[in-house]
PyMOL Python script that loads the backbone (N, CA, C, O; Angstrom):
from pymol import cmd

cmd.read_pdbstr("""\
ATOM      1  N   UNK A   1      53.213  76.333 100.410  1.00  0.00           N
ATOM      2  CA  UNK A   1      54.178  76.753  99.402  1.00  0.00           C
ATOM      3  C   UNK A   1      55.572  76.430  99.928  1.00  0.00           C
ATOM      4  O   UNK A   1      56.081  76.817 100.980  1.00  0.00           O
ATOM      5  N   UNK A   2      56.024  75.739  99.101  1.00  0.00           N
ATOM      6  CA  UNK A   2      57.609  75.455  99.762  1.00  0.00           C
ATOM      7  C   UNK A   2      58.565  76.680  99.590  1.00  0.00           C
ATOM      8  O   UNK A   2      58.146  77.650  98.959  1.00  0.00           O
ATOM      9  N   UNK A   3      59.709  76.689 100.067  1.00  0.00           N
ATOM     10  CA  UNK A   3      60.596  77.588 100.739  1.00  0.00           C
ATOM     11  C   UNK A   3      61.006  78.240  99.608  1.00  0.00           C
ATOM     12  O   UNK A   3      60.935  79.466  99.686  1.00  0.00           O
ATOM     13  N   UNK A   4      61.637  77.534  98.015  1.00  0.00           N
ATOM     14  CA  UNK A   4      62.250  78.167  96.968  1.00  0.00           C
ATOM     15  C   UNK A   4      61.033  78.388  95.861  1.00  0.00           C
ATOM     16  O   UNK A   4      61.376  78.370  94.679  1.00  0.00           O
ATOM     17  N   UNK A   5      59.836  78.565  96.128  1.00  0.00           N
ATOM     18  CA  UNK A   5      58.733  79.237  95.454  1.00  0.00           C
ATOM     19  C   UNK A   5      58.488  80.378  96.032  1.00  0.00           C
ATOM     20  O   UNK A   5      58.566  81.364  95.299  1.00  0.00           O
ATOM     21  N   UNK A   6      58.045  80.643  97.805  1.00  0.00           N
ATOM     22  CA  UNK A   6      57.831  81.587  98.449  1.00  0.00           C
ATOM     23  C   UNK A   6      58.832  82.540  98.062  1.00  0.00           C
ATOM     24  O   UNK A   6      58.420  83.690  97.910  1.00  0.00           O
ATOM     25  N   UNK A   7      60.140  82.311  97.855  1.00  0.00           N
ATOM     26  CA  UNK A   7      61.218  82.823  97.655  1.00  0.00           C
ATOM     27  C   UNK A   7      61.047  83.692  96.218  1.00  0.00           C
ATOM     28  O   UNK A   7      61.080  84.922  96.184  1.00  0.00           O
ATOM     29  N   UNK A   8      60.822  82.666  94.821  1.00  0.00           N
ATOM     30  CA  UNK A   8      60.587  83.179  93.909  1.00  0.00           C
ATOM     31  C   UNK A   8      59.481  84.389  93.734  1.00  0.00           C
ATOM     32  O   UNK A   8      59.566  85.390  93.023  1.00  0.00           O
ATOM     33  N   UNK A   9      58.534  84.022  94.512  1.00  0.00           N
ATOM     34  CA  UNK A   9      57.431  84.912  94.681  1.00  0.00           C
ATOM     35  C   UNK A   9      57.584  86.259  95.421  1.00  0.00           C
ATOM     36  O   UNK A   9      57.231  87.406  95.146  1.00  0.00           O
ATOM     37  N   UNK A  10      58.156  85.774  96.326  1.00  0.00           N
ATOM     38  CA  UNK A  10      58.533  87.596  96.531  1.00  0.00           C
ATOM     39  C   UNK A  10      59.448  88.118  95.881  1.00  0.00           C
ATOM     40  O   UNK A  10      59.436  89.348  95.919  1.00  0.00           O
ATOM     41  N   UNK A  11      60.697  87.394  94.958  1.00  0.00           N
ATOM     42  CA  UNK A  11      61.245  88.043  94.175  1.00  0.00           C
ATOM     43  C   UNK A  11      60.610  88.454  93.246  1.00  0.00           C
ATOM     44  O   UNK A  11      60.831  89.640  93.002  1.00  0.00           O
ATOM     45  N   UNK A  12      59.652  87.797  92.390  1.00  0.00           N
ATOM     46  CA  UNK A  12      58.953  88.742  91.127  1.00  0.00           C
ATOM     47  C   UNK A  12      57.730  89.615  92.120  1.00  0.00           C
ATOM     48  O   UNK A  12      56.919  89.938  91.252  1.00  0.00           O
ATOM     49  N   UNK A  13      57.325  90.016  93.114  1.00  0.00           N
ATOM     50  CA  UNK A  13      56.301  90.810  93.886  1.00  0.00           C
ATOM     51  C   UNK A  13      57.870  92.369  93.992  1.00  0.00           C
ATOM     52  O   UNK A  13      57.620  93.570  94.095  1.00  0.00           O
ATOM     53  N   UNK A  14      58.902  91.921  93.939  1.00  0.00           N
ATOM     54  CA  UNK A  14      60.211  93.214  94.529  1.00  0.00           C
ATOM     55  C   UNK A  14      60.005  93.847  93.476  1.00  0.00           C
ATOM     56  O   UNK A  14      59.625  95.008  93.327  1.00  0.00           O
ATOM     57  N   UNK A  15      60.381  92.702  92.386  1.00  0.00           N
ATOM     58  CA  UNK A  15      60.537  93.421  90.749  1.00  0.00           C
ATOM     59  C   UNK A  15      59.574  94.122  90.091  1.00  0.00           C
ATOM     60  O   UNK A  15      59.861  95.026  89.306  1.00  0.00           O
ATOM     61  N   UNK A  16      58.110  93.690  90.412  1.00  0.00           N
ATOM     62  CA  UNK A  16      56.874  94.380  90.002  1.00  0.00           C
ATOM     63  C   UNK A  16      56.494  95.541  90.570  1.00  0.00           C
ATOM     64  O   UNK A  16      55.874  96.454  90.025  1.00  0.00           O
ATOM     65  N   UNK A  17      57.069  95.455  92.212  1.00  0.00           N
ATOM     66  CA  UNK A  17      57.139  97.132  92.975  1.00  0.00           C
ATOM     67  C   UNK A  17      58.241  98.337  92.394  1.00  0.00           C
ATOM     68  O   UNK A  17      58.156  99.564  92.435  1.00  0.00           O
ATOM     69  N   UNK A  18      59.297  97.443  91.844  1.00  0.00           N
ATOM     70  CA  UNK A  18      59.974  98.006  91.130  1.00  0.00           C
ATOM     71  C   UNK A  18      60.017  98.812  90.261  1.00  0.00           C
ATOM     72  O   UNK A  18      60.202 100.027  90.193  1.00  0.00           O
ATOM     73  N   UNK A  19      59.796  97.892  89.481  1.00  0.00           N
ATOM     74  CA  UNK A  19      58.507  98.385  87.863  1.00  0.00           C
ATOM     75  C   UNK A  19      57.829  99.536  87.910  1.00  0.00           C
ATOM     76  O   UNK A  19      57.876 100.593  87.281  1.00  0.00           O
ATOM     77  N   UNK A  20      56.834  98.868  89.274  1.00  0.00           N
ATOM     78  CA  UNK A  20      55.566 100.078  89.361  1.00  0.00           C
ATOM     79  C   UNK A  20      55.865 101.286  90.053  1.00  0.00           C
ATOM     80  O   UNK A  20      55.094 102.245  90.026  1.00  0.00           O
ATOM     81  N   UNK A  21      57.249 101.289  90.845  1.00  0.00           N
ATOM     82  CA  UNK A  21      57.401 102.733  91.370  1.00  0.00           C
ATOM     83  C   UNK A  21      58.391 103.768  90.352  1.00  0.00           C
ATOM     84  O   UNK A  21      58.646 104.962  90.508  1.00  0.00           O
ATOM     85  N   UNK A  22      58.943 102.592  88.997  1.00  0.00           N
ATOM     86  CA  UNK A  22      59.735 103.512  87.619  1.00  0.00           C
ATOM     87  C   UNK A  22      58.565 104.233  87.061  1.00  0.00           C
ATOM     88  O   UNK A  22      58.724 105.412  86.743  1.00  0.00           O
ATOM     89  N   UNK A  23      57.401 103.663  86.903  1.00  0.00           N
ATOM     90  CA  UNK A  23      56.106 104.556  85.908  1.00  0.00           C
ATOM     91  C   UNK A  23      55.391 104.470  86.749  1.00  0.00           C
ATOM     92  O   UNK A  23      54.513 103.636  86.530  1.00  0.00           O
ATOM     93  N   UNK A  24      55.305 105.143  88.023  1.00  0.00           N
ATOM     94  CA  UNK A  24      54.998 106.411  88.872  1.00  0.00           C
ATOM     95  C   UNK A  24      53.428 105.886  88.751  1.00  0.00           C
ATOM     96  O   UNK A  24      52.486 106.603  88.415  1.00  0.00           O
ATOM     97  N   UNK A  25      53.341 104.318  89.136  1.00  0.00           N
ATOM     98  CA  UNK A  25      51.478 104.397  89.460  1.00  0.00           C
ATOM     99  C   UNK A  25      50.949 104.214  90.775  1.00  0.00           C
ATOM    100  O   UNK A  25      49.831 103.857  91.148  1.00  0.00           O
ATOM    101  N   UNK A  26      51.953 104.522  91.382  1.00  0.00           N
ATOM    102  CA  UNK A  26      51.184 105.187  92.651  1.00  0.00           C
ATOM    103  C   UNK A  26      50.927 103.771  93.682  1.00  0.00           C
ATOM    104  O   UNK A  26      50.961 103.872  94.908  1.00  0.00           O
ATOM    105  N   UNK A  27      50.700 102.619  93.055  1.00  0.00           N
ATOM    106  CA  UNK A  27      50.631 101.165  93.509  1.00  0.00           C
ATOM    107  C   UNK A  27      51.508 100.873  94.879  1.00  0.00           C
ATOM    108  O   UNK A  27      52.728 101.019  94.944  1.00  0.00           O
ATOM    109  N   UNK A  28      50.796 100.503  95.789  1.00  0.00           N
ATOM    110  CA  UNK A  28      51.742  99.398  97.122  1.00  0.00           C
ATOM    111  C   UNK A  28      51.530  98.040  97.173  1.00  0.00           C
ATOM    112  O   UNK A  28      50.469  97.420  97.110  1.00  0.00           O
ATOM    113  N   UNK A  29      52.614  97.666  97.288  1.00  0.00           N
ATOM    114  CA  UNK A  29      52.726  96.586  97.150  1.00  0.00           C
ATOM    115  C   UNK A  29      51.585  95.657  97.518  1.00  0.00           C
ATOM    116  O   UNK A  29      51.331  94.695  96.794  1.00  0.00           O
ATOM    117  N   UNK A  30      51.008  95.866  98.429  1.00  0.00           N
ATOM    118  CA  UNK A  30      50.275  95.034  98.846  1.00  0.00           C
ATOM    119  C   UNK A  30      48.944  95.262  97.461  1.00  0.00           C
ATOM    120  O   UNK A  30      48.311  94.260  97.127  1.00  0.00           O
ATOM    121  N   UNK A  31      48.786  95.992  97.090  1.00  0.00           N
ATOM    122  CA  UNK A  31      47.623  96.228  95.943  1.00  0.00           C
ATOM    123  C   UNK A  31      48.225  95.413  94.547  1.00  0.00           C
ATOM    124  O   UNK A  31      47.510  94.780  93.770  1.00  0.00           O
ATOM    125  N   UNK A  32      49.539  95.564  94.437  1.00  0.00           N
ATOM    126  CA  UNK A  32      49.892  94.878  93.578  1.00  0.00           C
ATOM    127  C   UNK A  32      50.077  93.273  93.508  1.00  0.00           C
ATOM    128  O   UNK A  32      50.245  92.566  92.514  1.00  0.00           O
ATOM    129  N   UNK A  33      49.996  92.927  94.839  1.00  0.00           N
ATOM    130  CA  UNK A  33      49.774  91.288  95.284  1.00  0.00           C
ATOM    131  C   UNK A  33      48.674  91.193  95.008  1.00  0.00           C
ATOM    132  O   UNK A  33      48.518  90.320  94.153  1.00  0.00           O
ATOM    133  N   UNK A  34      47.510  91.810  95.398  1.00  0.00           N
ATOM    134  CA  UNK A  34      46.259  91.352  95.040  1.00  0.00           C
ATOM    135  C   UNK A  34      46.041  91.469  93.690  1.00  0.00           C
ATOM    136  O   UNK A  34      45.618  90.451  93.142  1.00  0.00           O
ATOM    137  N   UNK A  35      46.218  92.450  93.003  1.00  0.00           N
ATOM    138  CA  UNK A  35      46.240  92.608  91.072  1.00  0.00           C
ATOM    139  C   UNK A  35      46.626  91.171  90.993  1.00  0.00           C
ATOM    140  O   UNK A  35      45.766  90.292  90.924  1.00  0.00           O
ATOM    141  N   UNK A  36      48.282  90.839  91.004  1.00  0.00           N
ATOM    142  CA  UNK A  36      48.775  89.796  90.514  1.00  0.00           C
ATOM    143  C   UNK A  36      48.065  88.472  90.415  1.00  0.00           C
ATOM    144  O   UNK A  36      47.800  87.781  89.431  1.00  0.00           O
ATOM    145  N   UNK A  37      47.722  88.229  92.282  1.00  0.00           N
ATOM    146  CA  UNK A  37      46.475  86.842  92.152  1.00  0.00           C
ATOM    147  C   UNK A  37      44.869  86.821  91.884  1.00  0.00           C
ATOM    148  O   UNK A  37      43.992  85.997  92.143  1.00  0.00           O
ATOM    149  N   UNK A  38      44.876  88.259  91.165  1.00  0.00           N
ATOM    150  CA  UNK A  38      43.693  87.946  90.628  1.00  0.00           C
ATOM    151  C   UNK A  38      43.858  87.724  89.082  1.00  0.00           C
ATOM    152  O   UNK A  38      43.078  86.991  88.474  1.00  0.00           O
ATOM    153  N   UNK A  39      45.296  88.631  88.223  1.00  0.00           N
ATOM    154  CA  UNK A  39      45.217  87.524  87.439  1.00  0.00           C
ATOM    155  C   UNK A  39      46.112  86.106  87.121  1.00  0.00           C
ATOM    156  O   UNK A  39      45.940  85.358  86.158  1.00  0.00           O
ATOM    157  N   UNK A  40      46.829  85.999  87.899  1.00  0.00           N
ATOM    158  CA  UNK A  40      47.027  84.654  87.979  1.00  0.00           C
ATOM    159  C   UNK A  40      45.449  83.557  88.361  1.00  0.00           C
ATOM    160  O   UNK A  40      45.679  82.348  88.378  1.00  0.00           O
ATOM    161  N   UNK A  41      44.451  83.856  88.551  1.00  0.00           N
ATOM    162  CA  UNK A  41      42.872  83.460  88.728  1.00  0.00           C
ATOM    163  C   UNK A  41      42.502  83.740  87.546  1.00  0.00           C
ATOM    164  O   UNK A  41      41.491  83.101  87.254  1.00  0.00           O
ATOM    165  N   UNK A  42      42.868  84.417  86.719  1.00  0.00           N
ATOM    166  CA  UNK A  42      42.526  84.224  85.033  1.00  0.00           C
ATOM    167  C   UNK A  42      41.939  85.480  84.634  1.00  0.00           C
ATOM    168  O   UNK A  42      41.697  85.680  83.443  1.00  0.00           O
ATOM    169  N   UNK A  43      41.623  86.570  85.745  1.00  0.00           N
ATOM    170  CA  UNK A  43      40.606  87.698  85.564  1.00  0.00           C
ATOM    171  C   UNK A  43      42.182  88.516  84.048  1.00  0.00           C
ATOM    172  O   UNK A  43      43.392  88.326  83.929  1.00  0.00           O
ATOM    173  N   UNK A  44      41.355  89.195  83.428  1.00  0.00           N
ATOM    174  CA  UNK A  44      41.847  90.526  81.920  1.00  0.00           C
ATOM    175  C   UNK A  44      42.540  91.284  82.421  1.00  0.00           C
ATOM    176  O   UNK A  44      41.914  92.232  82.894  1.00  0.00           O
ATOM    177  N   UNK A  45      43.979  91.344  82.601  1.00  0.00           N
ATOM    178  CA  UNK A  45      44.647  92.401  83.298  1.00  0.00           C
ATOM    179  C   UNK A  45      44.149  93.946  82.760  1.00  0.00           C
ATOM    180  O   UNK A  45      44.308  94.962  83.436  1.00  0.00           O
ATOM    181  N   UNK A  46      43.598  93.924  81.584  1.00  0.00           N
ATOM    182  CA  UNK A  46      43.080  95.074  80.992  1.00  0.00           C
ATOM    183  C   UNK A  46      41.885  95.772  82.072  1.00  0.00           C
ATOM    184  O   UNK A  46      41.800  96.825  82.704  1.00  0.00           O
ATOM    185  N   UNK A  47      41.016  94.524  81.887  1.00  0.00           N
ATOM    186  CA  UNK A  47      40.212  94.990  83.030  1.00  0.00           C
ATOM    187  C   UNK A  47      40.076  95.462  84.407  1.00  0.00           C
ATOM    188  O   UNK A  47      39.435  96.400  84.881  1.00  0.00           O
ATOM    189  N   UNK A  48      40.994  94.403  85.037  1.00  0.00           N
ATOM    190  CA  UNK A  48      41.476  95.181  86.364  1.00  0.00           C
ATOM    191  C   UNK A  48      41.883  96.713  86.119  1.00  0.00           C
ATOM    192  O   UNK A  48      41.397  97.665  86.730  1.00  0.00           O
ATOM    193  N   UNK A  49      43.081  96.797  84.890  1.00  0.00           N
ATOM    194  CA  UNK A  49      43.745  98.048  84.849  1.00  0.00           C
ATOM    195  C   UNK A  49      42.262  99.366  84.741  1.00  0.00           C
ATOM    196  O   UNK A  49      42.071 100.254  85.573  1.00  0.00           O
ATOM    197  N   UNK A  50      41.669  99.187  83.864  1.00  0.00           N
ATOM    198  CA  UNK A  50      40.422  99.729  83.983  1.00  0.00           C
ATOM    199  C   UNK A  50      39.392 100.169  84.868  1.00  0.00           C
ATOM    200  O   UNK A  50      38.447 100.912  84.603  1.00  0.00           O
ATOM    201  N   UNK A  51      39.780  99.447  86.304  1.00  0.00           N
ATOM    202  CA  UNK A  51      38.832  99.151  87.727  1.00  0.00           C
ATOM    203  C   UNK A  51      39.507 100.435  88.134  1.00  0.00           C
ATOM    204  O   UNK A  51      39.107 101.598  88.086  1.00  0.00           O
ATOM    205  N   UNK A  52      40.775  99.843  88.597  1.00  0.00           N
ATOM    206  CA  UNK A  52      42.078 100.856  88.986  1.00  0.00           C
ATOM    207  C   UNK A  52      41.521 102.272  88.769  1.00  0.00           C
ATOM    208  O   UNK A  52      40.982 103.167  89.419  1.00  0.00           O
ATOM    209  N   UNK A  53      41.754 102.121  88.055  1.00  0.00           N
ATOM    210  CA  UNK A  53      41.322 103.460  87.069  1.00  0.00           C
ATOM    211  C   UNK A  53      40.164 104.779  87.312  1.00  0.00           C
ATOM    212  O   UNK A  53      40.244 106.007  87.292  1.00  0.00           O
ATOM    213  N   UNK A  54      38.954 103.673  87.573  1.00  0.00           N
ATOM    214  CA  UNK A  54      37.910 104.123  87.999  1.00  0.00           C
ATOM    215  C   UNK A  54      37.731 104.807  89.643  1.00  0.00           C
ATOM    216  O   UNK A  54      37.245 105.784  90.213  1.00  0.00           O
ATOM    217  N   UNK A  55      38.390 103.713  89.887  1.00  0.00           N
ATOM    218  CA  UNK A  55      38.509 103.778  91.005  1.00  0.00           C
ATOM    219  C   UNK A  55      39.072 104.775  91.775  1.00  0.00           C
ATOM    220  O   UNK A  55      38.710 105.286  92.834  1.00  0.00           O
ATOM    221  N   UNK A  56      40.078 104.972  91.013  1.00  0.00           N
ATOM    222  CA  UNK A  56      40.910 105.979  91.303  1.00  0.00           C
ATOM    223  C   UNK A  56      40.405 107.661  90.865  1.00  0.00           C
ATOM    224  O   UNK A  56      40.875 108.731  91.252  1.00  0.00           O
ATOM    225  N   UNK A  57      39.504 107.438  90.107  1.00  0.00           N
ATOM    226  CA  UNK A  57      39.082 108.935  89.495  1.00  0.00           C
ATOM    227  C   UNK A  57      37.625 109.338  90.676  1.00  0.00           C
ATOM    228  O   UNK A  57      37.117 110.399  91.039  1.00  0.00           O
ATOM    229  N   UNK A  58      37.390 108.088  90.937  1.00  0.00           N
ATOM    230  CA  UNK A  58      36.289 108.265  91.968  1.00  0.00           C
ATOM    231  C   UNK A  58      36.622 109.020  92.962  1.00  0.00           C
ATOM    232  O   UNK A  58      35.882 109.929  93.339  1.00  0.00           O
ATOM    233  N   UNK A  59      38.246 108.648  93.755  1.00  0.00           N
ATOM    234  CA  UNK A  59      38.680 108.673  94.603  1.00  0.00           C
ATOM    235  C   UNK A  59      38.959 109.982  94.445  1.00  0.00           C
ATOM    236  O   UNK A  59      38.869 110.670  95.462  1.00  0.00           O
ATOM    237  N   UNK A  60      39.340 110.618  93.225  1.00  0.00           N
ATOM    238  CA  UNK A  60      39.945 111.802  93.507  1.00  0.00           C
ATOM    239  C   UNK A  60      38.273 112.992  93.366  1.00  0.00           C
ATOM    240  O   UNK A  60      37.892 113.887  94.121  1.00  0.00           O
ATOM    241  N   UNK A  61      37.846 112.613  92.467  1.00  0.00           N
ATOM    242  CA  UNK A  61      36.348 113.419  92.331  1.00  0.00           C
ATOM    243  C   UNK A  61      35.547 113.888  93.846  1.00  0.00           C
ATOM    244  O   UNK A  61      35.262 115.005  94.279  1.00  0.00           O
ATOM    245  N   UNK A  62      35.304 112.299  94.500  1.00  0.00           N
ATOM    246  CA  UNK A  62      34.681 112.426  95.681  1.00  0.00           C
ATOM    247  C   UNK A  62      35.749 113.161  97.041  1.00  0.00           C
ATOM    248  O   UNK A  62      35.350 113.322  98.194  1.00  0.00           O
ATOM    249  N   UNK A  63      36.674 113.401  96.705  1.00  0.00           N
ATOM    250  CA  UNK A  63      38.062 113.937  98.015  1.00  0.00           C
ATOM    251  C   UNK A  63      38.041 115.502  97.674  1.00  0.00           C
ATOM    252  O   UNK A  63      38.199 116.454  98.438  1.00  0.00           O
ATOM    253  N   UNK A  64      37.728 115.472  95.901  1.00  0.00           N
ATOM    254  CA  UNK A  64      37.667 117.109  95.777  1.00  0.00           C
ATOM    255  C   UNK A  64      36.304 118.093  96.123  1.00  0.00           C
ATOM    256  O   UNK A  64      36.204 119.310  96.282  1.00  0.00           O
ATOM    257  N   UNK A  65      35.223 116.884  96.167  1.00  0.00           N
ATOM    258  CA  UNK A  65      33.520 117.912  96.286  1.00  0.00           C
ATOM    259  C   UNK A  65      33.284 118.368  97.520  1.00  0.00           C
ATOM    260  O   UNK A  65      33.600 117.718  98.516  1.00  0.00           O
ATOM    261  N   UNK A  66      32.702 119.536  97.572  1.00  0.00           N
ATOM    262  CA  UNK A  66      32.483 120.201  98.650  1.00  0.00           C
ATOM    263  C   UNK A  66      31.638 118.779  99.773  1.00  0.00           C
ATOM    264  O   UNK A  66      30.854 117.869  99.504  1.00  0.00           O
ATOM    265  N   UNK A  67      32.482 119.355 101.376  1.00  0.00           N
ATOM    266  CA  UNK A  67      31.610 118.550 102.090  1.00  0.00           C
ATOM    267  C   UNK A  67      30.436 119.192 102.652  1.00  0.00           C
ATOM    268  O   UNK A  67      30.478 120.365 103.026  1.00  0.00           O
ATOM    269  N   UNK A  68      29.262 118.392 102.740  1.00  0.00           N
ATOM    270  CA  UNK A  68      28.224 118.961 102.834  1.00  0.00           C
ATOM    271  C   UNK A  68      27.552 119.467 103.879  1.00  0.00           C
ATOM    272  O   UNK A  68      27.638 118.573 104.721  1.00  0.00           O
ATOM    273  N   UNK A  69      26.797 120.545 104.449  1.00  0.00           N
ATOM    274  CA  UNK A  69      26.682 120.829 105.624  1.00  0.00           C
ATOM    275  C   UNK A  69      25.760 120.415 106.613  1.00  0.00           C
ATOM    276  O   UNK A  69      24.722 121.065 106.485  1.00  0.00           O
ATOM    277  N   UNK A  70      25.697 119.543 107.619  1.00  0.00           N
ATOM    278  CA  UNK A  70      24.456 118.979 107.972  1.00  0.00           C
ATOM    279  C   UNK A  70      22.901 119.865 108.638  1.00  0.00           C
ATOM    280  O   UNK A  70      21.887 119.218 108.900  1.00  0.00           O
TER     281      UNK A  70
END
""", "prot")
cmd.dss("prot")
cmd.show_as("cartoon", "prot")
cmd.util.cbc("prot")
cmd.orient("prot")
């Protein structure tokens, strides 16, 4: 990648952390690099948003259930 693309690219990666820390989704940057080139790879941003999602409810479900006693 030449010097004034790399450049561009982390400027729209600042602006999208930007974005994502005004409506509070919790996103780091580095998660949002990977979102981005997966859909720049063509994947349904809907869908990803949807993964996210899941993912995230998993995360909180399985952090809240009792741990179990061996």
């Amino acid at each position: 990648m030449d010097p004034e693309a790399a450049k561009t690219a982390r400027e729209s990666l600042d602006l999208t952390f930007h974005m994502s820390n005004l409506l509070n989704t919790g996103l780091d940057r580095h998660t949002l690099s990977v979102l981005i080139a997966l859909c720049d790879l063509g994947l349904n941003p809907e869908a990803l948003a949807a993964v996210v999602k899941e993912l995230r409810s998993e995360r909180v479900s399985s952090s809240s259930a009792p741990i179990p006693k061996p």
